[in-house]
Biotite code that builds the C-alpha atoms (Angstrom):
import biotite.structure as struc

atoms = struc.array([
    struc.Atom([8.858, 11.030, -11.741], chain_id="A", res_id=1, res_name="UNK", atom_name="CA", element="C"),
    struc.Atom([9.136, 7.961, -13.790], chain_id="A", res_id=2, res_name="UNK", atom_name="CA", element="C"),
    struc.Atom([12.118, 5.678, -13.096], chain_id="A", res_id=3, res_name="UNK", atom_name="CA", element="C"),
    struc.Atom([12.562, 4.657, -16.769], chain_id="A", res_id=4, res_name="UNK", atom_name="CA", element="C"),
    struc.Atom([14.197, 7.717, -17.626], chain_id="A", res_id=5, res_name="UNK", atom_name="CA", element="C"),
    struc.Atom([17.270, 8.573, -17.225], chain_id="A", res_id=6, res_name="UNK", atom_name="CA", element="C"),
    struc.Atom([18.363, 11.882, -15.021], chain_id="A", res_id=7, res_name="UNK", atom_name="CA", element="C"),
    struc.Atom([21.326, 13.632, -14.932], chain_id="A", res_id=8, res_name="UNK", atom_name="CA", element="C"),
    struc.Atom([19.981, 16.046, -12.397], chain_id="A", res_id=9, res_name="UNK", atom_name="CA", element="C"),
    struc.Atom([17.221, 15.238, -9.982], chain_id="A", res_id=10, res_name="UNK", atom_name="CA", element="C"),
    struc.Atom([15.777, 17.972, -7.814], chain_id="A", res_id=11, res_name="UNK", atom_name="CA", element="C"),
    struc.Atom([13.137, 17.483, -5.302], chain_id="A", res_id=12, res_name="UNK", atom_name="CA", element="C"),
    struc.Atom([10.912, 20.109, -4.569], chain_id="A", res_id=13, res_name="UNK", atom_name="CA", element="C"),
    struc.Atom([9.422, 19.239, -0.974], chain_id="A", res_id=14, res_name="UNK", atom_name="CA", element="C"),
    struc.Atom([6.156, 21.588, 0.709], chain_id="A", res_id=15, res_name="UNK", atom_name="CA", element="C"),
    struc.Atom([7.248, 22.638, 4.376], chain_id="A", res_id=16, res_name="UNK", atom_name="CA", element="C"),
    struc.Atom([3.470, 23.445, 4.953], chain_id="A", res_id=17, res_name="UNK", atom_name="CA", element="C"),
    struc.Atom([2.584, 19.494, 4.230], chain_id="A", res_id=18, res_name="UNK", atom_name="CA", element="C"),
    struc.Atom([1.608, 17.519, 7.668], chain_id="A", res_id=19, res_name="UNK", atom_name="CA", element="C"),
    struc.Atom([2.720, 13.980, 8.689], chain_id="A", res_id=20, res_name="UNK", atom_name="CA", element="C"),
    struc.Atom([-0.201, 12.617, 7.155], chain_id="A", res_id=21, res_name="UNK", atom_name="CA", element="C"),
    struc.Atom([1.058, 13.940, 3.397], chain_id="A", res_id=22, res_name="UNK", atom_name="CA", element="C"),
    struc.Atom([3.894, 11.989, 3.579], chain_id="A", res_id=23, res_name="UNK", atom_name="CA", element="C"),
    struc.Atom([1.853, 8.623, 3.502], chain_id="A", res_id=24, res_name="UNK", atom_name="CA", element="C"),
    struc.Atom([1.789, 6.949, 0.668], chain_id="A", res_id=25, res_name="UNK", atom_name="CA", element="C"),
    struc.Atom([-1.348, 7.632, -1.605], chain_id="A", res_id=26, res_name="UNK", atom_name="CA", element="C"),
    struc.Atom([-4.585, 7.530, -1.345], chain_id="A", res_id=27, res_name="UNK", atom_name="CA", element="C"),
    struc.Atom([-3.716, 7.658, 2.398], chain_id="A", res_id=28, res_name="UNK", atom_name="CA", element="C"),
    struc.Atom([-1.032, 10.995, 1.834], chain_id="A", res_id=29, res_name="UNK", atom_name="CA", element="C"),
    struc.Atom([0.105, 12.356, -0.870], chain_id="A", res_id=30, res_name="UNK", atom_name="CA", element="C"),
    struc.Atom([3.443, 11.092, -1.411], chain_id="A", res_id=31, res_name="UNK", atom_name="CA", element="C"),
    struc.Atom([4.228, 8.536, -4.518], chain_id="A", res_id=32, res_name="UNK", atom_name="CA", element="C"),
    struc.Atom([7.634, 7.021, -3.407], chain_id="A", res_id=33, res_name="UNK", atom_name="CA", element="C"),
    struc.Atom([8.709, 5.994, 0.224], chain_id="A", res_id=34, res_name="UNK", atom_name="CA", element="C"),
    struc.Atom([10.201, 9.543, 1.946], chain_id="A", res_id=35, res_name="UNK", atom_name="CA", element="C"),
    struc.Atom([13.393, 7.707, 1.875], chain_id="A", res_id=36, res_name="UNK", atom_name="CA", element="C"),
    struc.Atom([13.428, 8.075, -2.153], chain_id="A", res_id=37, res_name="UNK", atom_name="CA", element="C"),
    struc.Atom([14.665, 11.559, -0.887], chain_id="A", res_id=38, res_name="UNK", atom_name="CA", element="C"),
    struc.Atom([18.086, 10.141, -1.069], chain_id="A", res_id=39, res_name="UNK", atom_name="CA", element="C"),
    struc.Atom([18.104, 9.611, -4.670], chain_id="A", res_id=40, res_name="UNK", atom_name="CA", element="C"),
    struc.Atom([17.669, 13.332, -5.449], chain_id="A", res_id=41, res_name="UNK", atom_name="CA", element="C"),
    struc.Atom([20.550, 15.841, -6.369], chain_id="A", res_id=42, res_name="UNK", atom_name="CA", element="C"),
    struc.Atom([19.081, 18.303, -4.622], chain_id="A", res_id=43, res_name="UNK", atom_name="CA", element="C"),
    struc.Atom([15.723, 18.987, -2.275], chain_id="A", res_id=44, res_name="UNK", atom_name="CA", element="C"),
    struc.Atom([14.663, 22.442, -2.385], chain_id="A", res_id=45, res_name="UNK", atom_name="CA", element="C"),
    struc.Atom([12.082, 22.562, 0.836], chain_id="A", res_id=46, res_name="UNK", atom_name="CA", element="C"),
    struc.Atom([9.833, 25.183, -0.804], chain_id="A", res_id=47, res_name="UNK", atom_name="CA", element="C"),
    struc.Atom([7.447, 28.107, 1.165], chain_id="A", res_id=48, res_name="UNK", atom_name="CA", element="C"),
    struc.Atom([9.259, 28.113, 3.993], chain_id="A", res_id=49, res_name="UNK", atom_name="CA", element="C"),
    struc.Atom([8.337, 31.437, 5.307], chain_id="A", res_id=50, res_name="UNK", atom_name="CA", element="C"),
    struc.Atom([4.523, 30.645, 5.234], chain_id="A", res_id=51, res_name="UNK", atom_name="CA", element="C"),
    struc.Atom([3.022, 29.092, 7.632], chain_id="A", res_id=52, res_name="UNK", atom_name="CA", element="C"),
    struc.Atom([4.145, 28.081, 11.535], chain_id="A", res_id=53, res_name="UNK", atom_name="CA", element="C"),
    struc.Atom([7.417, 27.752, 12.726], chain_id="A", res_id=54, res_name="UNK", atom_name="CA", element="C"),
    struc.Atom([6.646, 23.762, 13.559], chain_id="A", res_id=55, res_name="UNK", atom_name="CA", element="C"),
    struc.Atom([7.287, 21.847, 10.622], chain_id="A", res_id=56, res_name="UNK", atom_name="CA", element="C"),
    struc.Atom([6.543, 18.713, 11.048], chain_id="A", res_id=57, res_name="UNK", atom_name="CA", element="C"),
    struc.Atom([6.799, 17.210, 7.603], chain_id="A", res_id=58, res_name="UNK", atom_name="CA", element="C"),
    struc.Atom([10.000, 18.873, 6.920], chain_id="A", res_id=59, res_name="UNK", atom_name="CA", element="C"),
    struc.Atom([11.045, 17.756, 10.424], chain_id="A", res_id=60, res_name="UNK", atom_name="CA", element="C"),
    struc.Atom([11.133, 14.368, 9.434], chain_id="A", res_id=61, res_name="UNK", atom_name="CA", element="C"),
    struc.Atom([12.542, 14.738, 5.802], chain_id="A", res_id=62, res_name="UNK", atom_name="CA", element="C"),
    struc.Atom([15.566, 16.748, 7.259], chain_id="A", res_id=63, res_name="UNK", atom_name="CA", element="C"),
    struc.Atom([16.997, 14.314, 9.166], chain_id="A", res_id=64, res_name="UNK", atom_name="CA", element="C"),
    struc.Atom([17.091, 11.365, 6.418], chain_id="A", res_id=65, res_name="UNK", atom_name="CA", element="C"),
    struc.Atom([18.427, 13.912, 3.679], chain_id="A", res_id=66, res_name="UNK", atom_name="CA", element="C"),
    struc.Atom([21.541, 15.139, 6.445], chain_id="A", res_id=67, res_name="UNK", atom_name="CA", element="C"),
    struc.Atom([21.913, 11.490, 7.013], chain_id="A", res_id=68, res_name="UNK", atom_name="CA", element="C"),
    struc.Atom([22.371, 10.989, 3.613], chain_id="A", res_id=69, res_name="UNK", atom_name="CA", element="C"),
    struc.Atom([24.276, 14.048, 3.176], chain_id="A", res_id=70, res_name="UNK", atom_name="CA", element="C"),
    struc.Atom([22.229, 15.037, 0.264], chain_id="A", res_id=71, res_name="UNK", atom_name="CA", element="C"),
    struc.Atom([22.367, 18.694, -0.379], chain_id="A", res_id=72, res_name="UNK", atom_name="CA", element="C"),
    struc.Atom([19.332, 20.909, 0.188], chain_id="A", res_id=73, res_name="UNK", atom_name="CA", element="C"),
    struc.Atom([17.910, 24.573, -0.115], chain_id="A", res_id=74, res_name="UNK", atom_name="CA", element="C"),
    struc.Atom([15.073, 26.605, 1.249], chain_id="A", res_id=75, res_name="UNK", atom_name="CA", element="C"),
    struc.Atom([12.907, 28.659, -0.728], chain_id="A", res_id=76, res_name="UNK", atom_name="CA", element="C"),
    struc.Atom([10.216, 31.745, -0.148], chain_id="A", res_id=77, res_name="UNK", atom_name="CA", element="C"),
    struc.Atom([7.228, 33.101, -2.014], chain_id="A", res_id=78, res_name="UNK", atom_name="CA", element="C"),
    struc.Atom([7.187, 36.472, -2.311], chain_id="A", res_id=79, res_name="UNK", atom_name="CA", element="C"),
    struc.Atom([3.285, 38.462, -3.315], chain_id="A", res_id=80, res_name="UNK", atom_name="CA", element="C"),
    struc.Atom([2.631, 40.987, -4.998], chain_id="A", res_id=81, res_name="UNK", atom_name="CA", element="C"),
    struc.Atom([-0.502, 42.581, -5.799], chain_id="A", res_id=82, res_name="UNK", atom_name="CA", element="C"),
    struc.Atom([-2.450, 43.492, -9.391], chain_id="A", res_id=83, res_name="UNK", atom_name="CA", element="C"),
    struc.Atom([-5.703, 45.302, -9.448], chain_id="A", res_id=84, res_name="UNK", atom_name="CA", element="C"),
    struc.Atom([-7.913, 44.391, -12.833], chain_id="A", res_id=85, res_name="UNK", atom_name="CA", element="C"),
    struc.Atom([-11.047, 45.929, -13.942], chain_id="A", res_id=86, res_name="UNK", atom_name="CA", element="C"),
    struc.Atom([-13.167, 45.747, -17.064], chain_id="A", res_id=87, res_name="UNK", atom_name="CA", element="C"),
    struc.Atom([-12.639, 48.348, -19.705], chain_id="A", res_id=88, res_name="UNK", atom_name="CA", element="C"),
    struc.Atom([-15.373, 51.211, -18.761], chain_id="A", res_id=89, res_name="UNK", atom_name="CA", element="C"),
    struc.Atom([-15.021, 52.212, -22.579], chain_id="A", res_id=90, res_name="UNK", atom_name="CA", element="C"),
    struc.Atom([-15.594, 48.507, -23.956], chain_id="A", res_id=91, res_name="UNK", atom_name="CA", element="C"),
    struc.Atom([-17.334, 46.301, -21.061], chain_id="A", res_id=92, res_name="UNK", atom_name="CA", element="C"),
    struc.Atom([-16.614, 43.094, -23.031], chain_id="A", res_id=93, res_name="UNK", atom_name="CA", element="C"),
    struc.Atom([-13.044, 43.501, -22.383], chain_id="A", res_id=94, res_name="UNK", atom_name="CA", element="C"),
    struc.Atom([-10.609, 43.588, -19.520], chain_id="A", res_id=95, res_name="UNK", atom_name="CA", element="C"),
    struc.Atom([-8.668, 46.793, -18.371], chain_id="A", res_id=96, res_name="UNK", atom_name="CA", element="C"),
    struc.Atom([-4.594, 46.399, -17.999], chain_id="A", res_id=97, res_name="UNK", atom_name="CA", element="C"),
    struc.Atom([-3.351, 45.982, -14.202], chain_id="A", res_id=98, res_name="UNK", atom_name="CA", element="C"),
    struc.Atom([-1.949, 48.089, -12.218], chain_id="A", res_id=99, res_name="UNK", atom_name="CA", element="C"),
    struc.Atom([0.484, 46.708, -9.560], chain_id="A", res_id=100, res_name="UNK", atom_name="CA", element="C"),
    struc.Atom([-1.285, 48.262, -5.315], chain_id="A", res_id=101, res_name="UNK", atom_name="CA", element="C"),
    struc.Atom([0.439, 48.162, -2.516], chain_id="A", res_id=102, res_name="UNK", atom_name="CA", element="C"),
    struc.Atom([-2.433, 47.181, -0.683], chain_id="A", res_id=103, res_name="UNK", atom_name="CA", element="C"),
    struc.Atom([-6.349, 47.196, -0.401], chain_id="A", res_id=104, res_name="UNK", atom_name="CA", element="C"),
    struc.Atom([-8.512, 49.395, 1.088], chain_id="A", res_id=105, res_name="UNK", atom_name="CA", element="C"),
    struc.Atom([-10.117, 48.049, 4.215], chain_id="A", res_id=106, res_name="UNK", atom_name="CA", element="C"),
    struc.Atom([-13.280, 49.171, 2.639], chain_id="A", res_id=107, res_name="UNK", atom_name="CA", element="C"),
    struc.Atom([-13.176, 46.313, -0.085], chain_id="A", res_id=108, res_name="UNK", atom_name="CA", element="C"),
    struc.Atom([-15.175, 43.286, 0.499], chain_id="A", res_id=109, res_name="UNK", atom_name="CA", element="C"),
    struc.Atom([-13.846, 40.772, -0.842], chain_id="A", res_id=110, res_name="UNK", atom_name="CA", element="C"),
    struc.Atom([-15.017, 36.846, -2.450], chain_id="A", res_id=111, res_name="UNK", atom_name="CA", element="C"),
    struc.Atom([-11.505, 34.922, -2.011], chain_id="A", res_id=112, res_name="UNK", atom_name="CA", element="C"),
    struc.Atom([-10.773, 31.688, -4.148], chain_id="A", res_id=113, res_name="UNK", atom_name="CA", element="C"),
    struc.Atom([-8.326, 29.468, -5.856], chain_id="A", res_id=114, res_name="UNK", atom_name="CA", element="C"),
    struc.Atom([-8.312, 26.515, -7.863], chain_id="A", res_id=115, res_name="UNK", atom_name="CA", element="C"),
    struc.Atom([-4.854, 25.539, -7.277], chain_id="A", res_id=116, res_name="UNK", atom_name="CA", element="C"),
    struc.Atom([-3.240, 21.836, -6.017], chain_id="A", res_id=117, res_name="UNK", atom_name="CA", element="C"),
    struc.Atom([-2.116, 23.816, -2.596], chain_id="A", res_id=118, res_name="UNK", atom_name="CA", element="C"),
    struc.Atom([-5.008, 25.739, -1.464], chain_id="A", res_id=119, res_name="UNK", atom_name="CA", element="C"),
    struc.Atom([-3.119, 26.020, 1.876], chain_id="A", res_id=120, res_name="UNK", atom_name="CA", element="C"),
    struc.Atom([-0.471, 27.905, 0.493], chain_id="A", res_id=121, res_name="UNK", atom_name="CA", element="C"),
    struc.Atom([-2.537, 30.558, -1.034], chain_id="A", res_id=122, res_name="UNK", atom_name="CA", element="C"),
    struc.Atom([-4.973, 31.052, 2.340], chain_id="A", res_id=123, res_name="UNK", atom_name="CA", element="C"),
    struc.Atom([-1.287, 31.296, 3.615], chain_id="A", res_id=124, res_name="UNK", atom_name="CA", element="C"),
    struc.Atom([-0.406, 34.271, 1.633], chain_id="A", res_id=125, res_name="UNK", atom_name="CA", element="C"),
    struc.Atom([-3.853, 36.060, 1.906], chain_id="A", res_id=126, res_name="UNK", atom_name="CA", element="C"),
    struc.Atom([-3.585, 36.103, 5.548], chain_id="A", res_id=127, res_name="UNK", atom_name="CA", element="C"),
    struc.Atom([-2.995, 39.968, 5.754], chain_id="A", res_id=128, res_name="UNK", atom_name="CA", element="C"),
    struc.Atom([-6.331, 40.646, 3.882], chain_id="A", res_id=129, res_name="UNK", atom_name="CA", element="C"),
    struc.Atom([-8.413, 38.623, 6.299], chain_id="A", res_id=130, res_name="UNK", atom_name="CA", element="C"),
    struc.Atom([-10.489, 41.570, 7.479], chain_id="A", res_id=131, res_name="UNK", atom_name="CA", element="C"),
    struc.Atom([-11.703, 42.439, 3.886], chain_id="A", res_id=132, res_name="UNK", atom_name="CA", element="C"),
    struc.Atom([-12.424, 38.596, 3.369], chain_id="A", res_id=133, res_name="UNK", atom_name="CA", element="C"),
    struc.Atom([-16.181, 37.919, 3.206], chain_id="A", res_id=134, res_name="UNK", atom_name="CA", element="C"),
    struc.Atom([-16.081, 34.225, 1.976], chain_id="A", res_id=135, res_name="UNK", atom_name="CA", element="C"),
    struc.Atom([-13.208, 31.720, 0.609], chain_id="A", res_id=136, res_name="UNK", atom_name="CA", element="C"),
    struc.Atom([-13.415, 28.947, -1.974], chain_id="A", res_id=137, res_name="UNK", atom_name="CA", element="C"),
    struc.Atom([-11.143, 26.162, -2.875], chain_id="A", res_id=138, res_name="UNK", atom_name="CA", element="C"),
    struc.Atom([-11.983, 24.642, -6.181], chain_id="A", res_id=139, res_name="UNK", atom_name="CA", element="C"),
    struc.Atom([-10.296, 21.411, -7.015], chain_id="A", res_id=140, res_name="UNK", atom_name="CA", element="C"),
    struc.Atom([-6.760, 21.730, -8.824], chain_id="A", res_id=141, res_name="UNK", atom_name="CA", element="C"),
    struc.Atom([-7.314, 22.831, -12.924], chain_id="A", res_id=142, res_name="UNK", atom_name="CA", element="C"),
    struc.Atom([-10.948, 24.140, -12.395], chain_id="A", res_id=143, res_name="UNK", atom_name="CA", element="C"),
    struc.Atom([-12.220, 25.041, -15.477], chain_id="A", res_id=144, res_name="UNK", atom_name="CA", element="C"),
    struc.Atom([-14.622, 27.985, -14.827], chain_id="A", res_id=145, res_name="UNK", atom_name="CA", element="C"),
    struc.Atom([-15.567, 27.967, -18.649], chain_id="A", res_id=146, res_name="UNK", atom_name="CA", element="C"),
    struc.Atom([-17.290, 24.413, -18.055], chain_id="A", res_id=147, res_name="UNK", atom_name="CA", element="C"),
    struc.Atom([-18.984, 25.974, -15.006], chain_id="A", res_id=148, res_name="UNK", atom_name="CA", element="C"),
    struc.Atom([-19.784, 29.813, -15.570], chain_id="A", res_id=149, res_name="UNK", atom_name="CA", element="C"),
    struc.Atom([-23.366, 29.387, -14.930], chain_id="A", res_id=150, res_name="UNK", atom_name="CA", element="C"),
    struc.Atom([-22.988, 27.783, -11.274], chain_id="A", res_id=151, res_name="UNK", atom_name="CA", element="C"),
    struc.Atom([-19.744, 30.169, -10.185], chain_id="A", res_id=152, res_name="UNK", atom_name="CA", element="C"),
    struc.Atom([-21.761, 33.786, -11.833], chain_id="A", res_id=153, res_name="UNK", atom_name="CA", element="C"),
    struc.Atom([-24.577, 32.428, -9.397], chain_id="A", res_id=154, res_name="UNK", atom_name="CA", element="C"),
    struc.Atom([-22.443, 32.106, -6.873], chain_id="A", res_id=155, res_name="UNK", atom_name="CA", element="C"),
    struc.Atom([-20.970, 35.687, -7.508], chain_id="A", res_id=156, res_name="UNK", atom_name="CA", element="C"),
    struc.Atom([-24.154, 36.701, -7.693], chain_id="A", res_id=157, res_name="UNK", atom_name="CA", element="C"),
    struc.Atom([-25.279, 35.438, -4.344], chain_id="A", res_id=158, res_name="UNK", atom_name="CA", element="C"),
    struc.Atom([-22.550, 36.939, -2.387], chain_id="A", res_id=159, res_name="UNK", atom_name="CA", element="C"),
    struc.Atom([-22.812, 40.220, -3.869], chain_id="A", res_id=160, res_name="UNK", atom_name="CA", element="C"),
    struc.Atom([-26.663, 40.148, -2.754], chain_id="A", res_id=161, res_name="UNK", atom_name="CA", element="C"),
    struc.Atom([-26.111, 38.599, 0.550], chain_id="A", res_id=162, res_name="UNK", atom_name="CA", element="C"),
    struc.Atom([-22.547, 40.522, 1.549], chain_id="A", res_id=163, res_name="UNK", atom_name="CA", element="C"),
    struc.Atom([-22.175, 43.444, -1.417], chain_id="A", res_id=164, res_name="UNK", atom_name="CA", element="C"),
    struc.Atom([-19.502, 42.459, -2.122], chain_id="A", res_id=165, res_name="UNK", atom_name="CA", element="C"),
    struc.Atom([-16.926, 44.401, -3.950], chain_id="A", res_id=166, res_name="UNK", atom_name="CA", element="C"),
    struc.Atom([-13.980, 42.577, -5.441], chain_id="A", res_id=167, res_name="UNK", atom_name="CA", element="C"),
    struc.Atom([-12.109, 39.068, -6.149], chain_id="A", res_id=168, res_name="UNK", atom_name="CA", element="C"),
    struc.Atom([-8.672, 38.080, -4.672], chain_id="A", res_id=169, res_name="UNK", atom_name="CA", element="C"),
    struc.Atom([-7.936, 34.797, -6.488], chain_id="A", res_id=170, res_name="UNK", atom_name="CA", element="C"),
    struc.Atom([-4.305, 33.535, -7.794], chain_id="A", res_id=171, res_name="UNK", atom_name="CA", element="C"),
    struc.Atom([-2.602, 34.593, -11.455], chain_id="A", res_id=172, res_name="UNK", atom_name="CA", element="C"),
    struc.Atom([-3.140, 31.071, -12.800], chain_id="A", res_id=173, res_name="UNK", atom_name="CA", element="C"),
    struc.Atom([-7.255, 31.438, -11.596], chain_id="A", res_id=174, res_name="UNK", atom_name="CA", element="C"),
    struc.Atom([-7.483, 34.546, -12.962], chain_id="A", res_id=175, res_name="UNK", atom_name="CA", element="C"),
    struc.Atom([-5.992, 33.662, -16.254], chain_id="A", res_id=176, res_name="UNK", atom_name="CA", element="C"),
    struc.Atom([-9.234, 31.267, -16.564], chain_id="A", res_id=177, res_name="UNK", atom_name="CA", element="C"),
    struc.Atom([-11.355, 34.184, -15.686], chain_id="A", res_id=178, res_name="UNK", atom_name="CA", element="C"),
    struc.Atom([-10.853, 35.859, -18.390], chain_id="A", res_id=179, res_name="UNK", atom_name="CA", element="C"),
    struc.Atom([-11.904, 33.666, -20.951], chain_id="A", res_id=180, res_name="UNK", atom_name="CA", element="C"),
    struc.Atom([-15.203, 34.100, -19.863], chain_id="A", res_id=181, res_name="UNK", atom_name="CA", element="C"),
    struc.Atom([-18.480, 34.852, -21.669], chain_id="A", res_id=182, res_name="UNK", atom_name="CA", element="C"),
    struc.Atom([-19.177, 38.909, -22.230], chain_id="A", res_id=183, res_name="UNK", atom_name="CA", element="C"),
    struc.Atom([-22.718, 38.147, -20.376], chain_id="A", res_id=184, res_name="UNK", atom_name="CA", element="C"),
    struc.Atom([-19.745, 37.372, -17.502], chain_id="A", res_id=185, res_name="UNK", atom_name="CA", element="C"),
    struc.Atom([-18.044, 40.352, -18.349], chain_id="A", res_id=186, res_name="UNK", atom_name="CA", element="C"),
    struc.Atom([-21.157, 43.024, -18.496], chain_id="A", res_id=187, res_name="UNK", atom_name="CA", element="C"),
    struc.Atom([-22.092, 41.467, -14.771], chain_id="A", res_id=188, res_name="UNK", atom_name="CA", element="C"),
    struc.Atom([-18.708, 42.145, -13.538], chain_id="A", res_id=189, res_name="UNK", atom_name="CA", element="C"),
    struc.Atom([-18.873, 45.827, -15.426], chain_id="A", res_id=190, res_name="UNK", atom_name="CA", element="C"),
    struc.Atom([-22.013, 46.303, -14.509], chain_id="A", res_id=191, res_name="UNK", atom_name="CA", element="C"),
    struc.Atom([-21.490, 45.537, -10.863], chain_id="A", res_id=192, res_name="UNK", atom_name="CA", element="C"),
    struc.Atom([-18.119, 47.353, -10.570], chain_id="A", res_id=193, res_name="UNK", atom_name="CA", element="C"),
    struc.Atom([-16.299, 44.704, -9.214], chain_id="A", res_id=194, res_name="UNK", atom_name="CA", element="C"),
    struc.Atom([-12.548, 44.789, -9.148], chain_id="A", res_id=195, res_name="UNK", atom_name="CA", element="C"),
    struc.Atom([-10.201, 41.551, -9.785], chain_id="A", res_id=196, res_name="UNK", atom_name="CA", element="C"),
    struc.Atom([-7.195, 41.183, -7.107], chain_id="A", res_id=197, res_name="UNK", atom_name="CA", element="C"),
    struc.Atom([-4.819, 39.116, -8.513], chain_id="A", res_id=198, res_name="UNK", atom_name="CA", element="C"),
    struc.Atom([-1.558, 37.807, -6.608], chain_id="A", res_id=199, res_name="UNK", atom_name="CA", element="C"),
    struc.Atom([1.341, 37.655, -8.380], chain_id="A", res_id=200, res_name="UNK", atom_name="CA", element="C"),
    struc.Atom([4.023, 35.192, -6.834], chain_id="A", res_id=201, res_name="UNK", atom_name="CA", element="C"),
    struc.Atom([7.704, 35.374, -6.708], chain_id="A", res_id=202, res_name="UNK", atom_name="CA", element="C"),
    struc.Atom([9.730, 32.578, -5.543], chain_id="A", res_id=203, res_name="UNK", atom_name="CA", element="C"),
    struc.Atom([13.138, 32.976, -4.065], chain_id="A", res_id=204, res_name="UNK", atom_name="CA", element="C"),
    struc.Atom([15.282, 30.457, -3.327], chain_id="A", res_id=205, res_name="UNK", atom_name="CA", element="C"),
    struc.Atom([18.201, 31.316, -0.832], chain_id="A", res_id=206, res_name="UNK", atom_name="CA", element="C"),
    struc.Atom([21.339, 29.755, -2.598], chain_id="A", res_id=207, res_name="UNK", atom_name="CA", element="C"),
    struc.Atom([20.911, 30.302, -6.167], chain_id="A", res_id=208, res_name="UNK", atom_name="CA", element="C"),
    struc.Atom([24.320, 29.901, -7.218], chain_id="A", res_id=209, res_name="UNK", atom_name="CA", element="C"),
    struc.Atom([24.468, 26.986, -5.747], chain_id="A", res_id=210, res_name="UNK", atom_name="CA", element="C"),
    struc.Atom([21.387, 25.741, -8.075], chain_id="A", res_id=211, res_name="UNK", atom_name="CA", element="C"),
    struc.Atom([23.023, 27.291, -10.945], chain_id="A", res_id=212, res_name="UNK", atom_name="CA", element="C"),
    struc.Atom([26.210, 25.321, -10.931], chain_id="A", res_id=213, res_name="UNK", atom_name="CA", element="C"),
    struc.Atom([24.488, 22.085, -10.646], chain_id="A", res_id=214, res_name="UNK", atom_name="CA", element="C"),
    struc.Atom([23.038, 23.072, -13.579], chain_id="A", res_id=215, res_name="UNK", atom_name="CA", element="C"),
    struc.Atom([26.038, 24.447, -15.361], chain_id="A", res_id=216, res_name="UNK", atom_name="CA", element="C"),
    struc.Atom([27.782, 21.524, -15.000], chain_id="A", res_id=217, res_name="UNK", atom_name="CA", element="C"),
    struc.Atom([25.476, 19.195, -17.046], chain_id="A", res_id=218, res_name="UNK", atom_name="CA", element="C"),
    struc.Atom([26.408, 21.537, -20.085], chain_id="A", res_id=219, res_name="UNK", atom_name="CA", element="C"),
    struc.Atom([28.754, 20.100, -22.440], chain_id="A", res_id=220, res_name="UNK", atom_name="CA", element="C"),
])
């Protein structure tokens, strides 16, 4: 984002679930550059477009200026999938390999959470699992469970008391920092039977060829 370097391609990638307030300048939104910066870029990808409402109001506003401009611009989708982990019944310090579901039993209950910088996005996605949702977190972006085991086990701990609970849906980059947890972490999970959800995201953008030759034609 610095303007001391020099680009030969700049592509924006701009959140259709944002609000009119995100596009205020920071601390009051979340934006670093005027919204009319937009018509520097090479290309503005407006990302997640199938979650959410159909009203998009920060996209609303950012369409316009970029059409004005006649600076060219894609949409992109995220696409889930889900992974089912459990720890290794044979070795309880260890995790199990995944193995992709179609769905989950309406019988789970589950703890939901995500340490991610759009918490929206993933609440978004997990929308079809709302039934089996007992309770949902959202840590601050780059959580680091390792620093705080103790507090999130006891939190675990709680809601398997208070709701018997079953299972975790969190995102691949959370559960990645799950599992370089203790083995005291481990044997609770184990011991408890809980199963990991993991969603595994797949972005598709709806004119790649069109991204591709932008980027073919910076090669020598």
């Amino acid at each position: 984002q610095s303007k001391y370097i020099q680009k030969d391609l700049e592509i924006v990638l701009f959140n259709t679930l944002d609000t009119k307030q995100d596009l205020k300048i920071f601390p009051f939104g979340k934006l670093r550059e005027n919204i009319f910066s937009l018509c520097r870029a090479s290309l503005v990808v407006f990302t997640k477009h199938n979650l959410g409402s159909i009203k998009k109001p920060a996209m609303d506003i950012a369409l316009p200026i970029i059409q004005k401009n006649k600076t060219p611009y894609i949409y992109s989708e995220i696409n889930s999938s889900l992974i089912q982990f459990f720890i290794d019944s044979s070795k309880p310090d260890c995790w199990g390999g995944g193995v992709r579901i179609k769905s989950i039993s309406k019988e789970q209950k589950l703890f939901s959470f995500c340490g991610i910088g759009d918490p929206d996005s993933f609440l978004q996605t997990t929308k079809l699992y709302e039934k089996n949702i007992v309770q949902h977190t959202s840590f601050r972006d780059h959580y680091s469970y390792q620093k705080k085991e103790v507090r999130f086990l006891k939190t675990l701990e709680s809601l398997y008391s208070q709701h018997h609970i079953t299972g975790i849906l969190t995102t691949y980059k959370d559960f990645i920092k799950i599992q370089t947890l203790s083995s005291e972490f481990l044997r609770w999970v184990n011991r408890k039977k809980l199963s990991f959800f993991v969603l595994d995201i797949e972005i598709k953008v709806d004119d790649e060829v069109l991204v591709l030759e932008y980027i073919k034609n910076l090669i020598p």
